[in-house]
C-alpha positions as CSV (number, residue, x, y, z in Angstrom):
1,X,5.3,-14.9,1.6
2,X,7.2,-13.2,4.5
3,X,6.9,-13.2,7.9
4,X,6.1,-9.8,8.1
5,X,3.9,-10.3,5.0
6,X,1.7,-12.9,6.9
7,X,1.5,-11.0,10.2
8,X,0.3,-8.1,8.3
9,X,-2.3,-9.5,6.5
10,X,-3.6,-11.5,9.1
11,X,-3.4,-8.7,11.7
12,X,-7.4,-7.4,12.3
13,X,-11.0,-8.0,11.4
14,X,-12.0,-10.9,9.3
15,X,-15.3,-11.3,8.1
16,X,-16.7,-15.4,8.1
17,X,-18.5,-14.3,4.9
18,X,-22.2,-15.9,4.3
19,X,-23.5,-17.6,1.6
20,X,-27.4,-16.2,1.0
21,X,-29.5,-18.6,-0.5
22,X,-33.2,-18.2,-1.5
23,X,-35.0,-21.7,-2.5
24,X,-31.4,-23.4,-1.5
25,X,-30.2,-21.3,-4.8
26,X,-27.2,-19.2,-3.7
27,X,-27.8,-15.3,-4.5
28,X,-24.5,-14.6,-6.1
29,X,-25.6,-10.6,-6.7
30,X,-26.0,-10.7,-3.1
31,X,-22.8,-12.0,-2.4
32,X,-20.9,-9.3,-4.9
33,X,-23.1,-6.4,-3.4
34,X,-22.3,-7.6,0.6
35,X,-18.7,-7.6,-0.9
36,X,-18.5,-4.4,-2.3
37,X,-20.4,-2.7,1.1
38,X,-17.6,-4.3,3.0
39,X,-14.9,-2.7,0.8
40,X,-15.5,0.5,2.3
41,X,-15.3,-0.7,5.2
42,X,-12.1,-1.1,8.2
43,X,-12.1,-4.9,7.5
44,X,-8.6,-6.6,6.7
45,X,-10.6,-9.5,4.5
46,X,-12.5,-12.0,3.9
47,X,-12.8,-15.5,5.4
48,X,-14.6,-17.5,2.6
49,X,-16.2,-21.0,2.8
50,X,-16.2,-21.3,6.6
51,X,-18.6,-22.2,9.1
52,X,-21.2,-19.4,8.7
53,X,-20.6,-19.8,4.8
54,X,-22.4,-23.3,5.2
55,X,-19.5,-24.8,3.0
56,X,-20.7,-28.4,4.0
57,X,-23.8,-27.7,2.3
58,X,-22.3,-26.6,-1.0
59,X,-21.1,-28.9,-4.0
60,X,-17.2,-28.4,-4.3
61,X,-18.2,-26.3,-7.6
62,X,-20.4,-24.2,-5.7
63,X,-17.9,-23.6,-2.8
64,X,-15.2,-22.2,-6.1
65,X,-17.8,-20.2,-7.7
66,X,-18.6,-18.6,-4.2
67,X,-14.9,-18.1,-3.7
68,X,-14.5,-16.9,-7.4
69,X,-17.5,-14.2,-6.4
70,X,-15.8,-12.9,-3.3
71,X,-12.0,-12.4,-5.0
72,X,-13.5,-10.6,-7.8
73,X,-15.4,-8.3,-6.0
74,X,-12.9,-7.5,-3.1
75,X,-10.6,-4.3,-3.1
76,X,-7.0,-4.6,-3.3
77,X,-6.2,-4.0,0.2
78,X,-8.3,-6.5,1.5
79,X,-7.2,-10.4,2.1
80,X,-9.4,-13.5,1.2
81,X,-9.2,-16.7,3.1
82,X,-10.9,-19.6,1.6
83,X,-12.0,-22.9,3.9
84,X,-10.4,-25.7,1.8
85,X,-11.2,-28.6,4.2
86,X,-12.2,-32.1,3.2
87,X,-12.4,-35.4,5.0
88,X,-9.5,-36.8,2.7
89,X,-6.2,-35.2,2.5
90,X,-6.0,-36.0,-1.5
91,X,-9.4,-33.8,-1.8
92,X,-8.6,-31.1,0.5
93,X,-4.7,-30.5,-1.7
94,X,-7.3,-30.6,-5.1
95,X,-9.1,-27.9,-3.3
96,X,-6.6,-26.0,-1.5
97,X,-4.7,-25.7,-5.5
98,X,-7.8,-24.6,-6.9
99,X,-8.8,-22.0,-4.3
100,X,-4.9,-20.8,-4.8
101,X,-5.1,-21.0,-8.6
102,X,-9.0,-18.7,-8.5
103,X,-6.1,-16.0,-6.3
104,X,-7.0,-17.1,-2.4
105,X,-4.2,-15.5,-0.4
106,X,-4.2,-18.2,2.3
107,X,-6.7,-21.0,3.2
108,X,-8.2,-22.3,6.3
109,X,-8.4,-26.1,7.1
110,X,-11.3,-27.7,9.1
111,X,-9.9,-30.7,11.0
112,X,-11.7,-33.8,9.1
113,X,-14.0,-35.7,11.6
114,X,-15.9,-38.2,9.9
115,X,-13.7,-41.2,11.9
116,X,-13.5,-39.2,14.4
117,X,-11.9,-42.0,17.1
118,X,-9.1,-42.2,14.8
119,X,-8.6,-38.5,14.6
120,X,-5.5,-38.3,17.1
121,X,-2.4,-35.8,16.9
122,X,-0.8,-38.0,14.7
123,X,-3.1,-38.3,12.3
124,X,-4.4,-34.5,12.6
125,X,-0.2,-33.8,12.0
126,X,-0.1,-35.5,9.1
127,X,-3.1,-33.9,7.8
128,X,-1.9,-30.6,8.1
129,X,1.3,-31.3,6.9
130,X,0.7,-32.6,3.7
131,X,-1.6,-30.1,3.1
132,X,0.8,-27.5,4.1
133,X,3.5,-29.1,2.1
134,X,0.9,-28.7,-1.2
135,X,-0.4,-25.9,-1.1
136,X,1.3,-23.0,-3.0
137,X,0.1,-20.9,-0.3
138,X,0.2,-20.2,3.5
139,X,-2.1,-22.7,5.4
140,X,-3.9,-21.7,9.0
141,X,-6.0,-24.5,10.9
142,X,-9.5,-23.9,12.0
143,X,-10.5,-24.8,15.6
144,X,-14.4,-25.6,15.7
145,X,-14.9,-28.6,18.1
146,X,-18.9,-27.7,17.2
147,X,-18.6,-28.5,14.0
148,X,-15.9,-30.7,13.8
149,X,-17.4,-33.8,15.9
150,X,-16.0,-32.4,18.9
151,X,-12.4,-32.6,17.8
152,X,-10.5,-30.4,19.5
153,X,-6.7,-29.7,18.5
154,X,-4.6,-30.2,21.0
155,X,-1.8,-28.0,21.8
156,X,0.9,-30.8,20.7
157,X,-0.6,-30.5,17.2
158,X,0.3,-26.9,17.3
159,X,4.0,-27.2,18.7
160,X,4.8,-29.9,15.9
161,X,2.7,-27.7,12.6
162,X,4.2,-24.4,14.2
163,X,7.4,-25.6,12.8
164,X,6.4,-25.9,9.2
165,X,7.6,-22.5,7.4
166,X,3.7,-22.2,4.9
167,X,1.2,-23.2,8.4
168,X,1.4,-19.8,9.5
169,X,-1.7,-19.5,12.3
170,X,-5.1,-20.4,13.5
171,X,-8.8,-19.5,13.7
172,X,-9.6,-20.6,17.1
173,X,-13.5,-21.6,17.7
174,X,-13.2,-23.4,20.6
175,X,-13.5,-21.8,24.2
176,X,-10.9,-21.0,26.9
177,X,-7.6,-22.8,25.3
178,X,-6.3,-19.5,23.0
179,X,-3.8,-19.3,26.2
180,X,-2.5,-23.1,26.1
181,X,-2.0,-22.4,22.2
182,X,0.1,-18.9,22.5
183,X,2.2,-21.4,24.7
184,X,2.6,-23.9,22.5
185,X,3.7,-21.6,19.5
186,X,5.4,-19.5,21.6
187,X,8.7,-18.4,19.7
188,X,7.2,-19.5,15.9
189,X,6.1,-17.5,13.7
190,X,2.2,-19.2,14.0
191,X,-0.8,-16.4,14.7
192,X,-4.0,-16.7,16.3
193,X,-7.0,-15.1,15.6
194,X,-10.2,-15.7,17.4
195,X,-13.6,-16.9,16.3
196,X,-15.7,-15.6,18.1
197,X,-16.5,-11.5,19.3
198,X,-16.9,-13.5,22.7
199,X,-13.3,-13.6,23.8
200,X,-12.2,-11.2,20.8
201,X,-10.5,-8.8,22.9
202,X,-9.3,-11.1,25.2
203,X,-7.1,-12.8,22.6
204,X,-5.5,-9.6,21.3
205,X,-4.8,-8.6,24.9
206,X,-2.8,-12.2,25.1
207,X,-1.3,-12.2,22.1
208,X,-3.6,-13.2,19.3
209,X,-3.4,-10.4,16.1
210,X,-6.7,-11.0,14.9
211,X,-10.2,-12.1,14.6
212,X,-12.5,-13.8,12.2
213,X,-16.1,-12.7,13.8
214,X,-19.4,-13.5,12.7
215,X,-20.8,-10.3,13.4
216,X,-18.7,-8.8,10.7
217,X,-21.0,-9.6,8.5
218,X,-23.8,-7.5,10.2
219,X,-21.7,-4.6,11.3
220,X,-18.1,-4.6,10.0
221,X,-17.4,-1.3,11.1
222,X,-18.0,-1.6,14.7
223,X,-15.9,-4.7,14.7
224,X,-13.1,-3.2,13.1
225,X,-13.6,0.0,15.5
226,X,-12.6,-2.2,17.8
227,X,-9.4,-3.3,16.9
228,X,-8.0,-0.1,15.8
229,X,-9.6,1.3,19.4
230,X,-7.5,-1.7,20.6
231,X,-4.4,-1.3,18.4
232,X,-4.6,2.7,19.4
233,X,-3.6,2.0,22.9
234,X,-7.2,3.2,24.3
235,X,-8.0,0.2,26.2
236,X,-10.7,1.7,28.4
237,X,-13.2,2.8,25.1
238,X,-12.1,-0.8,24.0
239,X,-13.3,-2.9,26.3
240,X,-16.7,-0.6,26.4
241,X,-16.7,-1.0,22.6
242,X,-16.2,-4.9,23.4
243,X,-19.1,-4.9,25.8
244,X,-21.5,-4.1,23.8
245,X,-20.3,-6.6,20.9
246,X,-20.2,-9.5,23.3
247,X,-23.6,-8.3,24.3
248,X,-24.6,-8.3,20.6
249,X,-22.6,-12.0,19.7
250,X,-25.4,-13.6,22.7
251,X,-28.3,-11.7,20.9
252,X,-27.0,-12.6,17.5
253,X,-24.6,-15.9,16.5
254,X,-25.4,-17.2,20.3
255,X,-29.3,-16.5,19.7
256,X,-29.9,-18.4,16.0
257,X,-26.6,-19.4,14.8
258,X,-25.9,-18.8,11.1
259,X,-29.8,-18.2,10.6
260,X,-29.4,-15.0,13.2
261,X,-26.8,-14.0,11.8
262,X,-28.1,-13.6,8.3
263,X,-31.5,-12.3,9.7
264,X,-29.4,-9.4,11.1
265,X,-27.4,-8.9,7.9
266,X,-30.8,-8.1,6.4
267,X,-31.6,-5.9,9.1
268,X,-28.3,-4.4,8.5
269,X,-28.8,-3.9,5.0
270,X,-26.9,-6.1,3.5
271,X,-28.2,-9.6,1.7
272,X,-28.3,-12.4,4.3
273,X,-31.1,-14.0,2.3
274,X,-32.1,-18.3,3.7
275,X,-30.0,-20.7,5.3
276,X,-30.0,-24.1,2.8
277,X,-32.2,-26.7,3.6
278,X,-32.2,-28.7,6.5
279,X,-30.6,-25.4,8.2
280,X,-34.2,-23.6,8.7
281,X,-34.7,-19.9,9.0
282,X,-35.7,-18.1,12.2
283,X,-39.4,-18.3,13.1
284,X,-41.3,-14.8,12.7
285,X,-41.4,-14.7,16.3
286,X,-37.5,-15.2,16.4
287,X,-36.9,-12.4,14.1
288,X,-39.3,-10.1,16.6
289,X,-37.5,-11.0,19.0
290,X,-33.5,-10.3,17.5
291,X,-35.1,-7.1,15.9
292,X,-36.1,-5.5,19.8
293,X,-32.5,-7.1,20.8
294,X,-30.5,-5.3,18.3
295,X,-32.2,-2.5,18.6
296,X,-32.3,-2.0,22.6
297,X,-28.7,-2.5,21.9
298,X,-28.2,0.6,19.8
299,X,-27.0,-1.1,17.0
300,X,-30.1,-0.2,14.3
301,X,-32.9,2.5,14.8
């Protein structure tokens, strides 16, 4: 794939797709049906198995039959990224060619974190590059010191992947380094794209080309009002538009996590269905209190 053919696919709204489960069984027709309402939608894909798609909680089998859902359900124009991380190199290359082989356009990679004191740039290098070297298809990192034992890439890692022609960008998690990363790749052909509707507009107005939000899977279309406000020139309705999406990220992802989120896709109308087990559900007063949020906030009647 192109340079031009990787900007333009990762270039706009990505949505960290869910995985419903009721009774810890995952609701596959909920999956399809959240896929198709998205189709119609302004986003530019689908970012499959990440953090908000519990893929740490899913058998490997599981996490291919989610992905298998998502590809065969999505519309032609849109672009799926599947999360192929695994603590072991070997095991995340089996992945990464079976993601590629079910027709994932690109995959995402999760810095492994189990020995996490031996995690250094020279091991996270390697990790990438081997992957990258596999993988019959273009390869961004994911950032998510939260989730990741704390590991935090460092900018070094980026200036020596940047240089590998199939790692092509990043989904950055973390808080306040997007800048020292547009540094470090600055003249390579390596995008950013935030993960987070905190600092969404923030990054495009630096440099990044794209976002992978959790609210996307609540409302789609407001987040990809955004970036085309954004990509539009009209910077004054964006960052009003962006206002009130921050607002809704603290009442929403920042409130409850993953379990917010999929209590608002409900709300929303589309099937956010149980976190799995030991990820609990929000309490009854919880959901009282995100349904008076999101609606002060104009977002549902």
């Amino acid at each position: 794939m192109d340079n031009a053919a990787v900007k333009e696919k990762l270039s706009g709204v990505f949505t960290p797709m869910v995985t419903p489960f009721k009774d810890d069984q995952i609701l596959y027709e909920g999956i399809a049906e959240n896929v198709k309402k998205m189709n119609a939608t302004g986003l530019r894909g689908y970012f499959v198995l990440g953090t908000n798609g519990e893929f740490k909680s899913l058998s490997v089998e599981e996490r291919m039959e989610v992905l298998k859902t998502v590809i065969q359900n999505a519309a032609p124009d849109k672009v799926v990224m599947a999360g192929t991380a695994a603590e072991s190199t070997k095991e995340t290359i089996d992945i990464t060619l079976e993601a590629a082989k079910l027709g994932a356009e690109m995959v995402s990679l999760l810095m492994p974190h189990f020995f996490r004191k031996y995690m250094d740039d020279d091991a996270l290098t390697d990790y990438v590059v081997k992957v990258a070297d596999a993988s019959p298809i273009p390869v961004l990192l994911y950032n998510n010191p939260s989730v990741a034992a704390d590991i935090l890439i460092s900018p070094e890692v980026i200036r020596r992947v940047a240089e590998h022609p199939n790692v092509v960008g990043m989904k950055d998690s973390s808080r306040g380094n997007y800048q020292k990363y547009l540094e470090a790749a600055q003249g390579k052909e390596f995008y950013l794209l935030a993960g987070s509707a905190g600092f969404f507009l923030d990054l495009l107005e630096a440099g990044g080309i794209g976002g992978v939000l959790s609210l996307a899977n609540c409302f789609p279309e407001e987040c990809s009002k955004l970036y085309a406000t954004y990509l539009a020139g009209k910077l004054e309705e964006a960052r009003e538009q962006n206002a009130r999406l921050v607002e809704l990220n603290k009442k929403v992802s920042g409130f409850g996590g993953v379990a917010a989120v999929k209590a608002a896709m409900e709300l929303a109308g589309y099937t956010g269905g149980e976190p799995r087990h030991p990820l609990r559900p929000l309490t009854a007063e919880q959901k009282q209190t995100l349904v008076k949020n999101v609606k002060e906030l104009g977002f549902i009647d």
